[in-house]
LOTOR-771619 format. One record per atom (N, C-alpha, C, O): residue number from 1; chain; atom name; z, y, x. Coordinates in steps of 0.02 Angstrom, whole numbers, plus 50000, padded with zeros to 5 digits. Each point is the difference from the previous one (the first is absolute). Example, Ala and Ser with C-alpha at 12.3 -4.5 7.8 and 13.67 -1.06 7.14 Angstrom:
<pts>
+------+-------+------+-------+-------+-------+
! resi ! chain ! name !    up ! north !  east !
+------+-------+------+-------+-------+-------+
!    1 !     A !    N ! 50390 ! 49716 ! 50660 !
!    1 !     A !   CA ! 50000 ! 50059 ! 49955 !
!    1 !     A !    C ! 50000 ! 50060 ! 50045 !
!    1 !     A !    O ! 50033 ! 49999 ! 50052 !
!    2 !     A !    N ! 49931 ! 50054 ! 49930 !
!    2 !     A !   CA ! 50003 ! 50059 ! 50042 !
!    2 !     A !    C ! 50037 ! 50055 ! 49961 !
!    2 !     A !    O ! 50008 ! 50055 ! 50025 !
+------+-------+------+-------+-------+-------+
</pts>
This chain:
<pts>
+------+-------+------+-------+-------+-------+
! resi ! chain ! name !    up ! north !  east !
+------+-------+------+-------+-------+-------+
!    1 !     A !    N ! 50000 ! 49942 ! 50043 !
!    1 !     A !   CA ! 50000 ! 50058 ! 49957 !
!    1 !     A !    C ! 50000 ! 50062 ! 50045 !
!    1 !     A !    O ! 50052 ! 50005 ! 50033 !
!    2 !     A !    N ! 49893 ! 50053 ! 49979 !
!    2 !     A !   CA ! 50001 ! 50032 ! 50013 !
!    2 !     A !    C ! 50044 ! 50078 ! 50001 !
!    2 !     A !    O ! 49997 ! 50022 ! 49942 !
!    3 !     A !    N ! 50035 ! 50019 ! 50095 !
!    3 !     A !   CA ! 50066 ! 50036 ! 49994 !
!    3 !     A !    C ! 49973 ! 50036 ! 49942 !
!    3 !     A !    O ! 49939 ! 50007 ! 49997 !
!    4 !     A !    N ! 50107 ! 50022 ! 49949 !
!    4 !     A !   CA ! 49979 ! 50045 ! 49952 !
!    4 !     A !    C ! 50045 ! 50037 ! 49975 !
!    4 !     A !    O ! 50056 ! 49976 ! 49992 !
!    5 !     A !    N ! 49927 ! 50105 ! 49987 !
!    5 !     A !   CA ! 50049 ! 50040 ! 49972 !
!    5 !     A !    C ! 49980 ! 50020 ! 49913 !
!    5 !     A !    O ! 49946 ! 49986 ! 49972 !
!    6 !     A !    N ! 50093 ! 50037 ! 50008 !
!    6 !     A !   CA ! 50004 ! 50019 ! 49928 !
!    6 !     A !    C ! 50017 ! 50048 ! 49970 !
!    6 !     A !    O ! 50039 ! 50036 ! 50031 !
!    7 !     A !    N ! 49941 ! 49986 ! 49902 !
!    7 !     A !   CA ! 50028 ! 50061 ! 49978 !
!    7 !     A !    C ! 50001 ! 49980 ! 49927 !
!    7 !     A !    O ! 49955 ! 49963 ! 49981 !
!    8 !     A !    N ! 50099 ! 50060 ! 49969 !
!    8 !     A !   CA ! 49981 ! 49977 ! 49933 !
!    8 !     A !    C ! 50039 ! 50064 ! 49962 !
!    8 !     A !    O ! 50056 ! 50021 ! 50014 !
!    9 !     A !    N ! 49909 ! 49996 ! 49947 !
!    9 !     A !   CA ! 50024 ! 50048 ! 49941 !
!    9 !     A !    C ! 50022 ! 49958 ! 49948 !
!    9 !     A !    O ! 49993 ! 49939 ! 50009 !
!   10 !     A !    N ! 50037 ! 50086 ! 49927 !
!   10 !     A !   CA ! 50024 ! 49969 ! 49961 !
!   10 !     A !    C ! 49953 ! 49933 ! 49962 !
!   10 !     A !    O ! 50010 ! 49947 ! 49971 !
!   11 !     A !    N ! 49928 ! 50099 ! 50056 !
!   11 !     A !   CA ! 49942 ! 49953 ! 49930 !
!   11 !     A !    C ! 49945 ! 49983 ! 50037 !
!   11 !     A !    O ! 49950 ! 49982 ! 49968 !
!   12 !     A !    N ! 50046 ! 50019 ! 50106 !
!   12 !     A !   CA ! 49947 ! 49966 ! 50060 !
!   12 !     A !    C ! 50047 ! 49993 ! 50065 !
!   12 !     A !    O ! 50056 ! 50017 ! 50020 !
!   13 !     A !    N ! 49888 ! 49949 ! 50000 !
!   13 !     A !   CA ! 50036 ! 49954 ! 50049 !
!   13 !     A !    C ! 49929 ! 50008 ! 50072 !
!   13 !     A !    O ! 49941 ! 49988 ! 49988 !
!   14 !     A !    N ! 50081 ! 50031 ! 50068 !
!   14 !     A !   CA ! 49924 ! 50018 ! 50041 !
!   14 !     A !    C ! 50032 ! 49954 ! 50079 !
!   14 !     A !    O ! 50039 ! 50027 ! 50039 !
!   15 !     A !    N ! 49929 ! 49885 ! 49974 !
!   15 !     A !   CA ! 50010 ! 49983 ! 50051 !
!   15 !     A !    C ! 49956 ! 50026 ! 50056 !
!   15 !     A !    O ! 49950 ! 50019 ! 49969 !
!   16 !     A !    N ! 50038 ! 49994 ! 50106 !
!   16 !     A !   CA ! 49979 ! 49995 ! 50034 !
!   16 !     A !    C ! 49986 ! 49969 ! 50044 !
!   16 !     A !    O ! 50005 ! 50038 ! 50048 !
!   17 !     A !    N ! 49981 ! 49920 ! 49968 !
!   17 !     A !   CA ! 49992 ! 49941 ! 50075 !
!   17 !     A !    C ! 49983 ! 50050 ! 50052 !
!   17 !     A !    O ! 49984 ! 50058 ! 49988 !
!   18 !     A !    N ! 50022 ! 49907 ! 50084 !
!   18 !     A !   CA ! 50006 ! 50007 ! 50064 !
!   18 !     A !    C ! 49915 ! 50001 ! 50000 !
!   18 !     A !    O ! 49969 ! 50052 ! 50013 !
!   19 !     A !    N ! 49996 ! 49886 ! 49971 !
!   19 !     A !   CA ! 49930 ! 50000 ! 50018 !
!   19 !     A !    C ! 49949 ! 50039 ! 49948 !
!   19 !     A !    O ! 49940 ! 49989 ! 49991 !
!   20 !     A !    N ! 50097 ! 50054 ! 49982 !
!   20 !     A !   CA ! 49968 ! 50058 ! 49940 !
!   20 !     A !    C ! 49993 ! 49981 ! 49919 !
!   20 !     A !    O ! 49989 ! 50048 ! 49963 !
!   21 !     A !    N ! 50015 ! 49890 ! 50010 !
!   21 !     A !   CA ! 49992 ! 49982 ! 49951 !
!   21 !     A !    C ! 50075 ! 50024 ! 49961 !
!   21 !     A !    O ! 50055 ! 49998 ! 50027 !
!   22 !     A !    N ! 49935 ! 50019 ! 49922 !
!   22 !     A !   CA ! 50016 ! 50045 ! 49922 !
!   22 !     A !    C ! 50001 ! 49965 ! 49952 !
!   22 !     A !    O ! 49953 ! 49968 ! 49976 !
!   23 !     A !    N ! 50120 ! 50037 ! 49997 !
!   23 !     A !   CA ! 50003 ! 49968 ! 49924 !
!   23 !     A !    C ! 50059 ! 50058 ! 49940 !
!   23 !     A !    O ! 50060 ! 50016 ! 50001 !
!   24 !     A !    N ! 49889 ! 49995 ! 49960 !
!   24 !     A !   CA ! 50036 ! 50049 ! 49939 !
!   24 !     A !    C ! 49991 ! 49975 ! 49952 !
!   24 !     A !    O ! 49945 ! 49980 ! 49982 !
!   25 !     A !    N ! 50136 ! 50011 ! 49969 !
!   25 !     A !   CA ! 50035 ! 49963 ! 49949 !
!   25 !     A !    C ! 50006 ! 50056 ! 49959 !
!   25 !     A !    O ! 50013 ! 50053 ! 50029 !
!   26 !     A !    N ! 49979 ! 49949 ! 49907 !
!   26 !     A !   CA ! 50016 ! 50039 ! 49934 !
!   26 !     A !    C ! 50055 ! 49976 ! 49980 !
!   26 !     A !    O ! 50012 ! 50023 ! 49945 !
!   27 !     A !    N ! 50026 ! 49942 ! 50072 !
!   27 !     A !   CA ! 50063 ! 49970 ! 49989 !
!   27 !     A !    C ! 50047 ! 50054 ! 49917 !
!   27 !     A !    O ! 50033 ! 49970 ! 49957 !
!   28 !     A !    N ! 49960 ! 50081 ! 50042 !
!   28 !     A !   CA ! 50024 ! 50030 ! 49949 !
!   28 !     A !    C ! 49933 ! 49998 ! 49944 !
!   28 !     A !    O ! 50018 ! 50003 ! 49942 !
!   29 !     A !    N ! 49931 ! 49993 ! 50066 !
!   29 !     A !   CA ! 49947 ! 50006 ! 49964 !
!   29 !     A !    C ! 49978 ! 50115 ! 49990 !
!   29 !     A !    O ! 49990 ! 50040 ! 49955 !
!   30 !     A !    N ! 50011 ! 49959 ! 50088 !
!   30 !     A !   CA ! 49997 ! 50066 ! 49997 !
!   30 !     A !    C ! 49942 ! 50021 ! 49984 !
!   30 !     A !    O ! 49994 ! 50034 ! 49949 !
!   31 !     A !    N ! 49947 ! 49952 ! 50093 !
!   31 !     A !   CA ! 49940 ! 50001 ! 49983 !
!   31 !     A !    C ! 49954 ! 49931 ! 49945 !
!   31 !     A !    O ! 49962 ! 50007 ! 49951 !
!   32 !     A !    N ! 50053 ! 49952 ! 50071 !
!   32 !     A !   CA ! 49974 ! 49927 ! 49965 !
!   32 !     A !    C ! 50059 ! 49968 ! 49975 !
!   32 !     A !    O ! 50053 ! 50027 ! 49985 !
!   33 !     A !    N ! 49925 ! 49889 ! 50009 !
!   33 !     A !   CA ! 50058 ! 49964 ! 49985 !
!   33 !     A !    C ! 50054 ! 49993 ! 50029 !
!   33 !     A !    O ! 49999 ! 50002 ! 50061 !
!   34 !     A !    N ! 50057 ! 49988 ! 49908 !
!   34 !     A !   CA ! 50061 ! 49983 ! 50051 !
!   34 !     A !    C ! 49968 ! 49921 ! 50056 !
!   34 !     A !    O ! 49957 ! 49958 ! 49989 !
!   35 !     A !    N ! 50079 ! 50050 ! 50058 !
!   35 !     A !   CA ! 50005 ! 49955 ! 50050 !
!   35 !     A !    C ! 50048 ! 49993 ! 50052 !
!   35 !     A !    O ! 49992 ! 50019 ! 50058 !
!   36 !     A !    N ! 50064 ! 49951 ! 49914 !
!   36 !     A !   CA ! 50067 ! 50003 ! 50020 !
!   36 !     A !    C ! 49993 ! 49963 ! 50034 !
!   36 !     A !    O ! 50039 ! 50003 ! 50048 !
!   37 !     A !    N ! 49898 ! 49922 ! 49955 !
!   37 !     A !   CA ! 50028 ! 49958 ! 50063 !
!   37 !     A !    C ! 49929 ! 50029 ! 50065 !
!   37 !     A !    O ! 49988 ! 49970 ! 50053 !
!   38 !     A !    N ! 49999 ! 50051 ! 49940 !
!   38 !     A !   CA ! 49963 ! 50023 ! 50052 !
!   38 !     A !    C ! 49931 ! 49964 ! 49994 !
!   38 !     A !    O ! 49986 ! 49985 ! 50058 !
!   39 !     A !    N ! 49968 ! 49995 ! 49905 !
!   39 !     A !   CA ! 49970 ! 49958 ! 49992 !
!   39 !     A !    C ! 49937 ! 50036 ! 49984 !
!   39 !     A !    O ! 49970 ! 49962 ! 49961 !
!   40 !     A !    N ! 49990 ! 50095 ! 50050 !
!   40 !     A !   CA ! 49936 ! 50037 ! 49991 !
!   40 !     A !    C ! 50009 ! 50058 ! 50059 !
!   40 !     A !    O ! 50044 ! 50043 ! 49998 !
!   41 !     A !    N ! 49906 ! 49949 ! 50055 !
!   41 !     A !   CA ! 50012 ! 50053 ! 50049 !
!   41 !     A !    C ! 49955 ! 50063 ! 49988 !
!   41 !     A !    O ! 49940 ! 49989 ! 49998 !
!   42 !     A !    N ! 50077 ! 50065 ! 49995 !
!   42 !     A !   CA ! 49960 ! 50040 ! 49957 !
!   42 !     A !    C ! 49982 ! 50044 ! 50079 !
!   42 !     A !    O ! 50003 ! 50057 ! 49977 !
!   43 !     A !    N ! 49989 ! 49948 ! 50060 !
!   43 !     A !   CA ! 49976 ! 50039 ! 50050 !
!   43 !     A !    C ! 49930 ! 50024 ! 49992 !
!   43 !     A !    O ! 49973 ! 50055 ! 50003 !
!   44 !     A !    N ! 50005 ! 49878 ! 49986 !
!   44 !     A !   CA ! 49921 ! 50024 ! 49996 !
!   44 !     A !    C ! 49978 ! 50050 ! 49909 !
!   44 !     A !    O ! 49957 ! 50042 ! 49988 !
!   45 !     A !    N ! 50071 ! 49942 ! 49988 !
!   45 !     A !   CA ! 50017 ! 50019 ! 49925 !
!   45 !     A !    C ! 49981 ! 50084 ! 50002 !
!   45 !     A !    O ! 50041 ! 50027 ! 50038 !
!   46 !     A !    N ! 49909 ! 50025 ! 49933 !
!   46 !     A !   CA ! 49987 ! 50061 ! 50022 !
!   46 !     A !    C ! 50046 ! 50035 ! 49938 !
!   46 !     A !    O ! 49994 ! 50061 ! 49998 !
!   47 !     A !    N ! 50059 ! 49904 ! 49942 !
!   47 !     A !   CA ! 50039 ! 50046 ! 49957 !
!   47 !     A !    C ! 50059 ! 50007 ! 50052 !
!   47 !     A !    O ! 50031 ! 50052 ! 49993 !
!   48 !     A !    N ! 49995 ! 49900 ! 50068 !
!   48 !     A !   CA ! 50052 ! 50028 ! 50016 !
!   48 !     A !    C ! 49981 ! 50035 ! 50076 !
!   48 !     A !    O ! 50041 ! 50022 ! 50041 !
!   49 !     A !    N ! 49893 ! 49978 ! 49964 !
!   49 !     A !   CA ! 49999 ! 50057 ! 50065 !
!   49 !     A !    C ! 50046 ! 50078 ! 50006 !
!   49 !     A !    O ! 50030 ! 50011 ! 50052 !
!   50 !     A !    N ! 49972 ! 50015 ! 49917 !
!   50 !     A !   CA ! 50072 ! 50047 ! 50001 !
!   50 !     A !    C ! 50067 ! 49964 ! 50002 !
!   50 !     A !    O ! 50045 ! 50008 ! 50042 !
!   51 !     A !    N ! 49955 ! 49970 ! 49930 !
!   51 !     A !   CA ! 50109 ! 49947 ! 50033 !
!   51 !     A !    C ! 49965 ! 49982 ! 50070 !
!   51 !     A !    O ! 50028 ! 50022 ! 50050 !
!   52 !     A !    N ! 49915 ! 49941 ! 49959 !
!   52 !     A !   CA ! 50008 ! 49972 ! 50068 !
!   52 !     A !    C ! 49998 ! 50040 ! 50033 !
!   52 !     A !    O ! 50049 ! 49987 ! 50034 !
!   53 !     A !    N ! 49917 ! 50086 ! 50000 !
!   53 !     A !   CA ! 50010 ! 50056 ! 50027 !
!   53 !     A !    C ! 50060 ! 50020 ! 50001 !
!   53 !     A !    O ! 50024 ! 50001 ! 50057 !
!   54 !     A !    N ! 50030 ! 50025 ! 49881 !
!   54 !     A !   CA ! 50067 ! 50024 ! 50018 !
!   54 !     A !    C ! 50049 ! 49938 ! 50022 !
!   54 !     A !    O ! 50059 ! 50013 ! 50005 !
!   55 !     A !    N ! 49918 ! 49917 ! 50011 !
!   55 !     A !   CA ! 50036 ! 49970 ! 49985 !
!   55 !     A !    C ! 50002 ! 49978 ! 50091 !
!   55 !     A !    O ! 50046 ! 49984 ! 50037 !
!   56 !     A !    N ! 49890 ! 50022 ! 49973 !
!   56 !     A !   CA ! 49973 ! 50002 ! 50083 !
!   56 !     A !    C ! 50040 ! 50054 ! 50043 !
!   56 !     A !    O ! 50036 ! 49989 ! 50048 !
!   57 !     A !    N ! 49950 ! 50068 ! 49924 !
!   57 !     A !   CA ! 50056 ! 50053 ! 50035 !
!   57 !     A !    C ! 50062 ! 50012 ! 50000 !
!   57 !     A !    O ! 50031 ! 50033 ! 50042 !
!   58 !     A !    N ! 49996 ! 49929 ! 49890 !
!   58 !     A !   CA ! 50074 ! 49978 ! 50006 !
!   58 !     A !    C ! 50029 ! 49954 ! 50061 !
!   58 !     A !    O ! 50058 ! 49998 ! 50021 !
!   59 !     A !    N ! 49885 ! 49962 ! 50003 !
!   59 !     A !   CA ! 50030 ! 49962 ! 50013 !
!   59 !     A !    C ! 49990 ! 50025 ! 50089 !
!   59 !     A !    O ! 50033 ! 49973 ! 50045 !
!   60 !     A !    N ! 49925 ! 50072 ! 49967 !
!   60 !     A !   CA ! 49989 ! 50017 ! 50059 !
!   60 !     A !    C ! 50049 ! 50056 ! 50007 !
!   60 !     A !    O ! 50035 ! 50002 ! 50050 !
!   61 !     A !    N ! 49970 ! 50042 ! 49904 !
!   61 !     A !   CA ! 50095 ! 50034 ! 50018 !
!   61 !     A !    C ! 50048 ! 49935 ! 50000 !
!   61 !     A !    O ! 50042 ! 50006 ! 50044 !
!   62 !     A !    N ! 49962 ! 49949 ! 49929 !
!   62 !     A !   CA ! 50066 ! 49945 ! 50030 !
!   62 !     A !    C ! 49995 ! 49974 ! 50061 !
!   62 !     A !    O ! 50046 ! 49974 ! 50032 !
!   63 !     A !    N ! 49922 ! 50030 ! 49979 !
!   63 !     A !   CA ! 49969 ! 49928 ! 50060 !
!   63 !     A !    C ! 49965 ! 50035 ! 50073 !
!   63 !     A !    O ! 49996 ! 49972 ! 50055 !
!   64 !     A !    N ! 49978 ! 50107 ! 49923 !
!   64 !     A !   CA ! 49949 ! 50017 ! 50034 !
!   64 !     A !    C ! 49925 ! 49967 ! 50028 !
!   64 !     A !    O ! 49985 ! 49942 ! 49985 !
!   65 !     A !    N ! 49982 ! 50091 ! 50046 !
!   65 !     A !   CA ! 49910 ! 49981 ! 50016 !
!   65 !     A !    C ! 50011 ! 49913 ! 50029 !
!   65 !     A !    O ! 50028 ! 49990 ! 50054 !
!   66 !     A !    N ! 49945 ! 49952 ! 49904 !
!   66 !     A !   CA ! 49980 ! 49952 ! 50005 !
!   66 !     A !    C ! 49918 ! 50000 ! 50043 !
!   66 !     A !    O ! 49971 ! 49946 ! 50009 !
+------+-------+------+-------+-------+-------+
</pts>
């Protein structure tokens, strides 16, 4: 398993891996369906391109430049 950091708001969830691959959870259903177990990776998905942007820079103020 490759090293990975994270960021989650109440209602998404934004993993990052070490070797660049991305996984974003609607886990609250904020934009789409709920998906509490993590089970639809919406990254590629163009309704949540805005969460994935604030959700990218959230996580680069926690963590700083990956």
């Amino acid at each position: 398993i490759p090293a990975w950091t994270a960021v989650r708001t109440a209602d998404l969830k934004l993993i990052t891996y070490e070797d660049g691959v991305e996984e974003l959870y609607d886990i609250g259903g904020r934009i789409g369906p709920q998906d509490p177990w993590e089970m639809v990776n919406r990254v590629g998905d163009p309704r949540y391109s805005g969460a994935l942007a604030r959700l990218r820079a959230l996580l680069g103020r926690v963590f700083g430049p990956r």
